[in-house]
N, C-alpha and C positions, 0 to 999 in steps of 0.2 A: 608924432612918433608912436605913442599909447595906442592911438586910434590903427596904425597902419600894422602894430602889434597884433593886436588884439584882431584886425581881420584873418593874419597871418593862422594865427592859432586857430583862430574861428576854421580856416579852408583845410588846415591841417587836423583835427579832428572829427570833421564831418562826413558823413557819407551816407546814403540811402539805406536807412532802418525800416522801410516799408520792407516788409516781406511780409509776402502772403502766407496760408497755412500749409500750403503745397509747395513748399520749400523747406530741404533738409541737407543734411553737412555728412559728407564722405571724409573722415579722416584715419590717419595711421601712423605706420613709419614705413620705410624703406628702406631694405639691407643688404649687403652681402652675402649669399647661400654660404659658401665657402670660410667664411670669418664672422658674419656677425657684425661686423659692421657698418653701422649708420652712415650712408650714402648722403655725402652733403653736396646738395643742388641736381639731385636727382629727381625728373619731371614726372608730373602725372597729370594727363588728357584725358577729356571725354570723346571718344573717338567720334561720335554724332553731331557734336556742336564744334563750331569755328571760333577758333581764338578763345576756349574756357579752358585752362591749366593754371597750376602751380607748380615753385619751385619746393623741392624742400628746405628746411633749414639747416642749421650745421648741427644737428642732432637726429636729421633725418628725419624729421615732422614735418606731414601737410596738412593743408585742410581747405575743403572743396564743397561750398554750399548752392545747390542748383536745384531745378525744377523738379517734382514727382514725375516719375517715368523710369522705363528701360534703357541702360548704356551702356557701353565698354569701357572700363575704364583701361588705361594702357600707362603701366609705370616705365619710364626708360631712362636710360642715361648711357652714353655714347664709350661703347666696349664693352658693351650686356646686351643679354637678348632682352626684347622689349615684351615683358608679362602683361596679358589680359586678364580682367577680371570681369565676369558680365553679372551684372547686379540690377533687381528692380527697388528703386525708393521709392519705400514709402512711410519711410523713417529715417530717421538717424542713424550710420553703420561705421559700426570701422574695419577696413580692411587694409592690413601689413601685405608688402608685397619682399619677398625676397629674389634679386636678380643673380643670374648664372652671367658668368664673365664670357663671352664668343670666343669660341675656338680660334679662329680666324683673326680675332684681332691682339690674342695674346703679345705679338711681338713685336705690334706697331704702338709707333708711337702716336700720341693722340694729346694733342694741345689743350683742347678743353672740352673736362666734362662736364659738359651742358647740351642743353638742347641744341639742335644743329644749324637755327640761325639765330642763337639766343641775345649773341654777340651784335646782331643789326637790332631786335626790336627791344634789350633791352635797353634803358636810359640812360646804364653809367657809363659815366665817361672816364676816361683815365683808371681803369680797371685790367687787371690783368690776374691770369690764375694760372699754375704750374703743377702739374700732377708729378708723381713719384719717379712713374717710368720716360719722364721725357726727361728730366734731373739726370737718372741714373745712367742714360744716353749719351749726357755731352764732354767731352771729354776737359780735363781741369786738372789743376795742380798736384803733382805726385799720383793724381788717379784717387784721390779721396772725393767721393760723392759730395758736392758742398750746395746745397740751394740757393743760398744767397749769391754765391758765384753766378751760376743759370739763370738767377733774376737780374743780373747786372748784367746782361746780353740782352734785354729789353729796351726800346726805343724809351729814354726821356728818364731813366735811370741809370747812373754814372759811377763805376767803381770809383773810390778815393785814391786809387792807387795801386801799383805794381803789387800781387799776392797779397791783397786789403781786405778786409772783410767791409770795411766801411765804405759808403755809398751814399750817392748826392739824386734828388729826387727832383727834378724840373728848379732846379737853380739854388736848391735850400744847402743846407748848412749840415753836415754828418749830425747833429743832433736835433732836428727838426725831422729825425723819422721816427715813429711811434713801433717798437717790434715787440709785438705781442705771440707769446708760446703759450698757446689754451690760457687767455686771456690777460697772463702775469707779463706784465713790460720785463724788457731785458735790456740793459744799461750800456754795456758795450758786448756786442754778439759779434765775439772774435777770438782767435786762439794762435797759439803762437805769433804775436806780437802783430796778430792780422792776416798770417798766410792762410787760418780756416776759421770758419765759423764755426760759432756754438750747437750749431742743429745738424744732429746726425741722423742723415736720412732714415735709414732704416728704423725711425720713431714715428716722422713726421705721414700725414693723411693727406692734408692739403694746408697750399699757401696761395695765400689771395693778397696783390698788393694795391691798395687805392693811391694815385699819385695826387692827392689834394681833395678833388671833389669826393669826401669819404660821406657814409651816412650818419646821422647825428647821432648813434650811441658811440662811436667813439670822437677823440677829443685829446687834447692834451701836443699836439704837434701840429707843426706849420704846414709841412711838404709832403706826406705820406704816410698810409696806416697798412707796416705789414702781418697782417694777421694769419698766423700757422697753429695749427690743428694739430695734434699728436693722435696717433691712433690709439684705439682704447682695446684694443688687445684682442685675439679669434677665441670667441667663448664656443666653437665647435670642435677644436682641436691642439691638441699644443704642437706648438711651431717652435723649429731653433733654424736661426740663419746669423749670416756671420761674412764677414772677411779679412783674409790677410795681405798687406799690403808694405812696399820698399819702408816705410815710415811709421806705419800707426794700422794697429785692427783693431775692429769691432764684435761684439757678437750682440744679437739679440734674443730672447727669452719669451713666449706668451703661449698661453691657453684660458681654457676655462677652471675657474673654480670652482661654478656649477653650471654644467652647460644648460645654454641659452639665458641663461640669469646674470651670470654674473663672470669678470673675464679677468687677466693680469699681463701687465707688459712691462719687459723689463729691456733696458738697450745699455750698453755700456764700451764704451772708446778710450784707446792711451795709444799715445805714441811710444816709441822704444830707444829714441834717437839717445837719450841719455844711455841707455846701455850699452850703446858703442862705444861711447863717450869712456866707459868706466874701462874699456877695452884698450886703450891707449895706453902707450908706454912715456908718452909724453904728459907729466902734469900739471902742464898750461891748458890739456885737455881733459886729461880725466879729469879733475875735482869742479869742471860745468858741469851746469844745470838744464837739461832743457827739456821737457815735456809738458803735455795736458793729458788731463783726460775728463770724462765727463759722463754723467749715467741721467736716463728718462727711466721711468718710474710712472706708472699710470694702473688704478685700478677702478672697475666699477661693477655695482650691483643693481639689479632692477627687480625693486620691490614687488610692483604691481605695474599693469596696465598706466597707471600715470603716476608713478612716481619712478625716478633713476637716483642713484646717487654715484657721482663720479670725485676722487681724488687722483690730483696727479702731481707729477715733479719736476725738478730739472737742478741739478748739481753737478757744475762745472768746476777746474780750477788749472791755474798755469803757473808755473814754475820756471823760470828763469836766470840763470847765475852764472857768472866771470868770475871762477875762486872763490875765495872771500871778499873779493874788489867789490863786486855789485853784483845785488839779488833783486829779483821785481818777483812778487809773488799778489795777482790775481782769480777772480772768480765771481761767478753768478750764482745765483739759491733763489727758486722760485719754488713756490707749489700756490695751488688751486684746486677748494673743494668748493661742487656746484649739483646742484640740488635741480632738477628737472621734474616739474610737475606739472597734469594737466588737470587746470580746473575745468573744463569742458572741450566739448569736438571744434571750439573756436579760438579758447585762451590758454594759452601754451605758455609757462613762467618757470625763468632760469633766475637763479638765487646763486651769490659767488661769492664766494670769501678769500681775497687773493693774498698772498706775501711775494713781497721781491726785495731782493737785495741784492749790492754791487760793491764791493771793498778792495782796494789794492794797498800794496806793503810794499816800498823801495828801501832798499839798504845800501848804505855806501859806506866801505871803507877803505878811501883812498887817503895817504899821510893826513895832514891834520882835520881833511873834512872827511868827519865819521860821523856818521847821523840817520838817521831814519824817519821814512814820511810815509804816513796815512792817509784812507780817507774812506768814507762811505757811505752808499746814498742806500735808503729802505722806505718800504711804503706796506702799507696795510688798506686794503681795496675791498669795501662793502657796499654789493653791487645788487640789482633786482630790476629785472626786463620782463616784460611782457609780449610775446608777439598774440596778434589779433585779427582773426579770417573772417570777420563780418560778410566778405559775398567775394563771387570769385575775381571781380575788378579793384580790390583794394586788400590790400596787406600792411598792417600798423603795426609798430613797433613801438615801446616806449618804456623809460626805466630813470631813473635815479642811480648814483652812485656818488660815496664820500672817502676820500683818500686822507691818510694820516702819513706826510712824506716828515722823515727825520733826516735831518744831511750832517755830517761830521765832515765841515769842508775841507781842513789837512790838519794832521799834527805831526806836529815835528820836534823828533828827540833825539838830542845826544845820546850818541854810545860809548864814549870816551870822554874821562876826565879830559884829556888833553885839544877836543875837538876844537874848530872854529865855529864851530856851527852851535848856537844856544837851541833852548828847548824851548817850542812857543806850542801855542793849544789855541784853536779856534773855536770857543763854544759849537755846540751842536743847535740847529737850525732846523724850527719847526712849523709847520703849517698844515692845513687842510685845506684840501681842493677838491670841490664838489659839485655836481651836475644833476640836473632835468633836461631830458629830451623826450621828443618824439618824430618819427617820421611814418610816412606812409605813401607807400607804393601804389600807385594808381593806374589801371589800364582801361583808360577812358574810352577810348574805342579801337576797333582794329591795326588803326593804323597811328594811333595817338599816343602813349605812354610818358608817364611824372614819374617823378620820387622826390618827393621835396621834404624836410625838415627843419625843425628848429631845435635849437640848445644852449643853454643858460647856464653859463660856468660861474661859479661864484671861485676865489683864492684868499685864503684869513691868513697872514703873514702873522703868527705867533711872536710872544717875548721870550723872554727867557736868557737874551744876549746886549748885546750891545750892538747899536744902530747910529748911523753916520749921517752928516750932512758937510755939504761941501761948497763951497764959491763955483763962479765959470772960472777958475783957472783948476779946479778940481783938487785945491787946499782944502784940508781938513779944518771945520768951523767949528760943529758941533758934535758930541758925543750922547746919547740919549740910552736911558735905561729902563728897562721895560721887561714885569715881573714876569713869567714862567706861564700865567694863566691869563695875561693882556693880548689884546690884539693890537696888531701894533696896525695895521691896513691890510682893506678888503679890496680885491680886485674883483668886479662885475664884469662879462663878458657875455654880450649877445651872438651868437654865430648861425644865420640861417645855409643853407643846402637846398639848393634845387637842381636838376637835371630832366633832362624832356628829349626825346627820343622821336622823331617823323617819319613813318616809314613813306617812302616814293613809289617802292614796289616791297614784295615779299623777301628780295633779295639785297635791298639798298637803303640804306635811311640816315638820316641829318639829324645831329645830337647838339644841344647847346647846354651850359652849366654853368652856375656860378656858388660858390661855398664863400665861406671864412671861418679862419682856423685859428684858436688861440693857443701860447704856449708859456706857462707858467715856468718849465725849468729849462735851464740852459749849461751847455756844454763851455768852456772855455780852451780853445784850442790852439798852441803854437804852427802848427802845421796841418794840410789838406785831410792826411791819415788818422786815421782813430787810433789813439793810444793809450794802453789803462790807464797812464796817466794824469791825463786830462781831467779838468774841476769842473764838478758840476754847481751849478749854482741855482737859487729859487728866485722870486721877486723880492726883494725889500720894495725900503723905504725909496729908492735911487732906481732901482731894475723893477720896472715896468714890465709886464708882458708883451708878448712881441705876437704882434696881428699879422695876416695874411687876407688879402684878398685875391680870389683867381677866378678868371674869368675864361671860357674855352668854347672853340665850335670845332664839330666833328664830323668827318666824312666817313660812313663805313658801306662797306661791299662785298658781298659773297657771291664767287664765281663756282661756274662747274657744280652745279648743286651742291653748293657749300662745303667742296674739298677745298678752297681756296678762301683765305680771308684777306680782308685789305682792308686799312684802315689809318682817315689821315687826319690830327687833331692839332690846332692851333693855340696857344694858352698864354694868356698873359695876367702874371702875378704880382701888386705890390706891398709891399711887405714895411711894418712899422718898428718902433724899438728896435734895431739889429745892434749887437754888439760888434765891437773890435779892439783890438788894444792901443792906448797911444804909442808914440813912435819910442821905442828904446825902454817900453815896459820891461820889469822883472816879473813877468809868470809865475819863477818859481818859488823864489823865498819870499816873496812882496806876501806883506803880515796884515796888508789889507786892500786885499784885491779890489775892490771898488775903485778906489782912486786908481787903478792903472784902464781904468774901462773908459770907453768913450760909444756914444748912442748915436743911429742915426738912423736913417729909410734902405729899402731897397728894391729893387725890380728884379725881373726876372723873364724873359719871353722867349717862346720858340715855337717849332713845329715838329711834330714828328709823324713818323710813316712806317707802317710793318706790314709787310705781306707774307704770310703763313700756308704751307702747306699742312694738312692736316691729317693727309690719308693715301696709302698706298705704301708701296719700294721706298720710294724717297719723301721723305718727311725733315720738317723746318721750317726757317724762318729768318727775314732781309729785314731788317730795323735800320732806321737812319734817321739822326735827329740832329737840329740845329738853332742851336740858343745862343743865349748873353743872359749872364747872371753877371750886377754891378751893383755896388753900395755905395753911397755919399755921405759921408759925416762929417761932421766940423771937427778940426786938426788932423785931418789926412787927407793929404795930396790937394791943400788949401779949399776943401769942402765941394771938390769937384765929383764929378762921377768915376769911379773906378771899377777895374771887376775885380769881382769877389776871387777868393784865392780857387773855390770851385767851378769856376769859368772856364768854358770849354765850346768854341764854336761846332765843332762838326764829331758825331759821333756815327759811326758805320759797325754793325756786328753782322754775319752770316753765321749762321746756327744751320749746321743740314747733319741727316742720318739716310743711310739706306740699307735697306733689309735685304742681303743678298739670298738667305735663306732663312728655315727656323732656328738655323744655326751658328750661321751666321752673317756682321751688320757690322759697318764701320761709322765712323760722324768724324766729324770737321767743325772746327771754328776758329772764322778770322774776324778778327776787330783791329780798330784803326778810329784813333781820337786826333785830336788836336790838342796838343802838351796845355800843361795848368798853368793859371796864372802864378807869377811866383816872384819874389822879389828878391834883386842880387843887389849885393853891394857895388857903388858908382864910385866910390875915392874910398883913400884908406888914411891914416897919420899915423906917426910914432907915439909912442905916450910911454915912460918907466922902461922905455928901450926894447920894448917891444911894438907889434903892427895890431891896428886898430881901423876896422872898418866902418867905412860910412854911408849909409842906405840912406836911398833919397823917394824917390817913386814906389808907395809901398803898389804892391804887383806890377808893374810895369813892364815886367820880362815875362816871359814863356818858356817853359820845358819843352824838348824837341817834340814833337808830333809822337805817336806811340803806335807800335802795330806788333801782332802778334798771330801766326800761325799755329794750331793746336790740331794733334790729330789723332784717333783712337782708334781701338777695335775689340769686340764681343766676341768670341768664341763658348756657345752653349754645349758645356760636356755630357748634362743630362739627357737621358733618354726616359727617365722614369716618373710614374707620373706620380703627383704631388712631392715631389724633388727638384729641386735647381742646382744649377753648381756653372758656372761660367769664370771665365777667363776674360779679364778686358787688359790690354795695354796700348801704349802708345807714347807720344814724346808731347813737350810742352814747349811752346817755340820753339816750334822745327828747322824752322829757317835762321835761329840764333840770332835774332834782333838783339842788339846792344840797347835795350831802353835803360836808359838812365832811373838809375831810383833816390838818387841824391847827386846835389854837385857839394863840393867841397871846396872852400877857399882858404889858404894857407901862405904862409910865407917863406919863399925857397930856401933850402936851407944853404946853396951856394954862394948866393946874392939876396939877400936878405931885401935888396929893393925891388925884388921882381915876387910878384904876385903869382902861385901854380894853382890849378885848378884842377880837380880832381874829380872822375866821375867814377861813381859806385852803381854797378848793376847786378842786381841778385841772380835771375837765371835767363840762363843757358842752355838748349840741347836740353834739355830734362828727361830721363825718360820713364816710367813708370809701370807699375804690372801689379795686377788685383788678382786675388783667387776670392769671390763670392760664393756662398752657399746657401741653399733653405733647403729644411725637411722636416 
């Protein structure tokens, strides 16, 4: 194993240092004329040589080391006109290029910015990227611009549910996805109990989601790494945009502080629904609660030629209440300060200093149970990467990073002398999780391309608390006590990454890939939905990390001189440690969660397929995917295979927009699943004179099939230039599908031996209408 190590490292470090003396390095950045902003994955070609380019990075850094001689260099990225720059080496230079946006492609939408067969030659697999203006296109809930919505209309990504923010990633679990906002993880990335997510466009630059096969600096999840960018503000002009909508507006705020140095951005969202609220003559309704709202915050300055400094933020928070009966009050608090410096035209080093945090507050005062429950998970993230342009065939990345994660997994406190409910405190739970990696990008020949990696997670499970040990019947044996500054256990974890890319032709090529993914914290979930209040939990002594292996081969193809994408990948993942709960667990007041847990394996397989238009009138995109996600653990459903509650065979989305004029442009989206796995109750009994059910087959039922028609429309009221202002409406299930979002089981109150059932569906006919603005 040492030895197969160590070659590993050995291929992953190496690469041709012979350079002659007549070789020298073209490096820069790449911006937006209009804003100032740092263009991530914007390419740059020697227009003389075949196959020599890079991409940039997400700071909008290249770097390009070739022969002495005369060339063109040509910066471009797909919605800019493509800048030349003619230069003779015979040194080292750096030349910045800034792109003008085309006329012409203002009002299309445009799926990805990259190079225009970037998507055939390069390697990754299970990659996908979503720009601003195709988001802001598709039409969605109330007409609130939502990203994470528009990524969950992608083949082999699964909403959680009816108006969810949460979402299932090739068969994993809602907390086996990694969401990273300018690099700070975000804990639950949802609002209003799930109807919208935490990311409000008009902050965001780019989102890039890897579904498993990620590259070795990131870590820490099984099924997916969403990584979103915030824009870092137009240090050429100040901007205010904004909009008003039936439910919730926005506005945003940016310019320079010193133009071209140094920029500011400011975004900030609330909904108003409580205000109607207060409007009611009824006080079953005025004295609810129900709003979010949330503000991004991002500044930065540039010192020199290689030095940047960027800070930025994200403070969310939701508010929720029935009366006095019951208040839930959540929120997110992230920021990220990162230091960008280049120690030469080859090594490019980002330094980070991240915080996150996640806390939610339940209150309940219903007759004698009056009580209140906590909880909240926080990490402190010191981080340091290097990327490395040694020649123009190979691109290395490599960094360290050590996490200080604090978890306060619930407290629970009486509010009343008279409650049922006692006051219990779960010490707070500490650890550090830490990594080494590196990867590197290989474009061995024309028709060839790698990107393979390796990463070495280490997890130190801190004292400080009290630690369990249990029988197989999962009775409480031991209690073990362990100081503040012990470790109590160290989890090691190997994870390599490769991916390889054949082209067949210029326009077709065969991907294959295989990763492993570990994941230190875990979610505890009664239901498919993300809910704040869900436990998080870390490893102990008992909770193992939970491994992933996936394995994938891929077909991709560009038609029509690459107006046209297709692309079809096959994947099978198995998966180690999975949690579940035993049958008739207490979730909630259980004073030690461990003994309600049960361990086991699980798989996961499918295939998926997406055919994309990219360019012209009609722009979009046909996803259709079809899996089996199942788990087997011992004490459920006598240690057979089942599927996971996020099982779901067949998933179909159509995403389309068409540009009638500059004016105006309508879009459409229909999807159609196959209902979740879900377990209903098979027999019931009496028990103190009341009905008491009894679940037999955990998921063994299915929610109905699910489909949904949605439809929009743009109206451009501007004429003026560097002004916007548009008008988008439309309806939300148009066709009023009754999808169920709960059943309910109850006992009649006629006949008390008959069983009613009851189905709860949220919307209906929705219809919605936006006024957006910039100037």
């Amino acid at each position: 194993m040492f030895k197969i190590n160590s070659i590993f490292f050995y291929c992953l470090l190496c690469y041709n240092t012979t350079f002659s003396q007549s070789k020298f390095t073209i490096s820069g950045t790449i911006k937006d004329t209009k804003t100032g902003e740092s263009m991530i994955g914007a390419t740059v070609r020697i227009k003389e040589l075949t196959n020599v380019g890079v991409s940039c990075n997400e700071y909008g850094f290249y770097s390009l080391t070739i022969q002495q001689g005369s060339y063109t260099i040509l910066a471009s990225m797909i919605g800019y006109e493509t800048k030349e720059s003619k230069v003779v080496l015979t040194s080292n230079q750096k030349i910045n290029f800034q792109l003008v946006e085309e006329s012409s492609m203002l009002n299309e939408v445009v799926v990805k910015a990259t190079a225009a067969n970037e998507n055939v030659s390069n390697p990754a697999m299970g990659f996908e990227k979503l720009n601003i203006k195709e988001i802001n296109q598709v039409p969605v809930l109330l007409g609130e611009r939502d990203p994470l919505k528009v990524m969950q209309l992608l083949p082999g990504i699964k909403s959680a549910g009816e108006g969810n923010s949460g979402f299932n990633v090739r068969g994993g679990n809602i907390d086996q996805n990694l969401i990273l906002l300018d690099e700070a993880p975000v804990y639950n990335a949802s609002h209003l109990l799930g109807f919208f997510s935490t990311f409000n466009a008009d902050a965001i630059k780019d989102l890039s989601i890897y579904k498993g096969n990620s590259p070795a600096q990131y870590g820490g999840r099984l099924s997916s790494v969403l990584d979103i960018k915030m824009n870092d503000g137009n240090n050429q002009d100040f901007r205010m945009g904004g909009g008003i909508g039936l439910i919730a507006s926005h506005l945003s705020i940016e310019g320079p502080i010193q133009k071209n140095k140094s920029s500011f951005l400011i975004t900030g969202r609330r909904t108003y629904a409580d205000a109607f609220l207060k409007l009611s003559n009824n006080e079953n309704l005025n004295k609810n609660t129900l709003y979010f709202y949330d503000l991004n915050v991002k500044l930065n300055y540039t010192f020199s030629d290689k030095d940047r400094l960027y800070l930025s933020g994200y403070f969310g928070r939701d508010k929720f209440g029935i009366n006095d009966l019951f208040g839930i009050d959540w929120g997110n608090t992230t920021s990220t300060l990162r230091w960008n410096h280049l120690f030469s035209e080859k090594i490019f080093s980002n330094t980070s200093l991240i915080y996150s945090k996640y806390n939610y507050q339940v209150n309940v005062a219903n007759g004698s149970n009056q009580f209140q429950l906590s909880s909240d998970i926080q990490n402190i993230n010191l981080k340091q990467e290097f990327s490395f342009f040694p020649n123009p065939q190979n691109s290395i990345r490599f960094g360290a990073n050590v996490i200080h994660h604090t978890l306060t997994p619930r407290i629970r406190q009486s509010t009343a002398e008279n409650s049922s409910v006692n006051t219990t405190t779960e010490p707070n739970k500490t650890a550090y999780e830490s990594a080494i990696y590196a990867t590197n990008k290989w474009n061995s020949t024309e028709k060839f391309n790698i990107e393979y990696g390796l990463r070495l997670s280490a997890f130190t499970v801190m004292g400080g608390s009290d630690f369990y040990e249990y029988d197989e019947q999962g009775n409480l044996t031991n209690t073990i006590k362990y100081g503040s500054n012990e470790i109590v256990k160290t989890y090691f974890k190997l994870e390599p990454r490769i991916s390889a890319s054949y082209l067949l032709n210029p326009s077709l090529s065969l991907k294959v890939a295989y990763s492993r993914n570990t994941q230190h914290l875990h979610l505890l979930s009664s239901s498919n939905a993300a809910s704040p209040t869900d436990r998080w939990l870390m490893n102990t002594n008992n909770i193992k990390p939970e491994v992933a292996d996936q394995i994938s081969l891929g077909l991709f193809k560009n038609l029509k001189n690459n107006a046209y994408e297709f692309s079809s990948e096959i994947y099978y993942k198995s998966m180690q440690n999975q949690l579940d709960y035993k049958d008739g667990a207490d979730f909630i007041l259980s004073e030690n969660i461990e003994s309600q847990l049960l361990f086991g394996r699980g798989r996961a397989y499918g295939a998926e397929f997406l055919l994309k238009k990219k360019s012209g009138s009609l722009t979009g995109w046909l996803g259709y995917t079809i899996s089996r996600s199942e788990r087997q653990i011992d004490g459920i459903n006598n240690g057979e295979w089942y599927a996971a509650k996020q099982d779901r065979t067949h998933d179909i989305s159509i995403v389309s927009t068409y540009q009638f004029s500059k004016k105006w442009s309508i879009s459409a989206t229909w999807v159609y699943n196959t209902g979740n796995a879900v377990t209903f109750p098979t027999a019931k009994y009496r028990i103190d004179g009341g009905i008491a059910f009894l679940y037999s087959e955990r998921n063994g039922y299915r929610m109905p099939n699910y489909h949904r028609l949605d439809l929009g429309a743009t109206v451009n009221l501007s004429k003026k230039v560097n002004r916007e202002s548009n008008l988008s409406f439309g309806f939300y299930n148009t066709y009023g599908r009754s999808n169920p979002y709960v059943y309910n089981f109850g006992q009649s109150i006629d006949n008390p031996d008959i069983t009613e059932v009851s189905q709860v569906t949220l919307f209906k006919y929705v219809p919605y209408i936006t006024y957006n603005f910039k100037f």
